[in-house]
N, C-alpha and C positions, 0 to 999 in steps of 0.2 A: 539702112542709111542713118537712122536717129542711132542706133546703137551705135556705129561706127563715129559718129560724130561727139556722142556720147565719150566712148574713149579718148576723142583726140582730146577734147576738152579736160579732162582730168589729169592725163599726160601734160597739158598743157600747166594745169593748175599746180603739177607736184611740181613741175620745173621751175614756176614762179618762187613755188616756197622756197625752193633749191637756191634761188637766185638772190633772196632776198633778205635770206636766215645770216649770211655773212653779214648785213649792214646794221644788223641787232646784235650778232656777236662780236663785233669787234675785232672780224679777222679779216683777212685777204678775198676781195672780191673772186666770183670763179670769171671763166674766159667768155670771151664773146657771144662765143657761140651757145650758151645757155640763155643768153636773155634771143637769142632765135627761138628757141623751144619754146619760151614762154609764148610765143606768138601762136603757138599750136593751140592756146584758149581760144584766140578768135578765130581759127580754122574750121576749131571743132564746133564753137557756136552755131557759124554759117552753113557746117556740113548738115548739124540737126534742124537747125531752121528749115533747110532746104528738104531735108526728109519728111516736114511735118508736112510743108508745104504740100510736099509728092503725093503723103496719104487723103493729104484734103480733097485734091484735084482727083486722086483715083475715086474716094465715096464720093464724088459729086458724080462722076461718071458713071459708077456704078448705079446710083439713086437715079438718073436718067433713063438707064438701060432699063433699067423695073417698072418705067411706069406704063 
């Protein structure tokens, strides 16, 4: 799940670049639906968050079972 959130997050970041290299170069903005993508940053944020969260809650669980 962090790896997967991992990716979104990168994806997310290459689309901001994508998004945002038009307004330094001095050309035609792209379409809508690219600054959607960009929001795939904070999808993927939340996704790894959520992942980290999951392995914490598992070693606490497991640290329980052992004792």
């Amino acid at each position: 799940m962090i790896r997967a959130g991992a990716l979104v997050f990168f994806a997310g970041a290459v689309a901001t670049l994508i998004t945002v290299a038009p307004l330094f170069l001095g050309t035609t903005p792209f379409p809508t639906f690219m600054f959607g993508l960009s929001m795939l940053m904070g999808v993927g944020f939340l996704l790894a968050g959520a992942g980290v969260l999951r392995s914490v809650a598992a070693g606490r669980r497991q640290a329980r079972a052992g004792r």
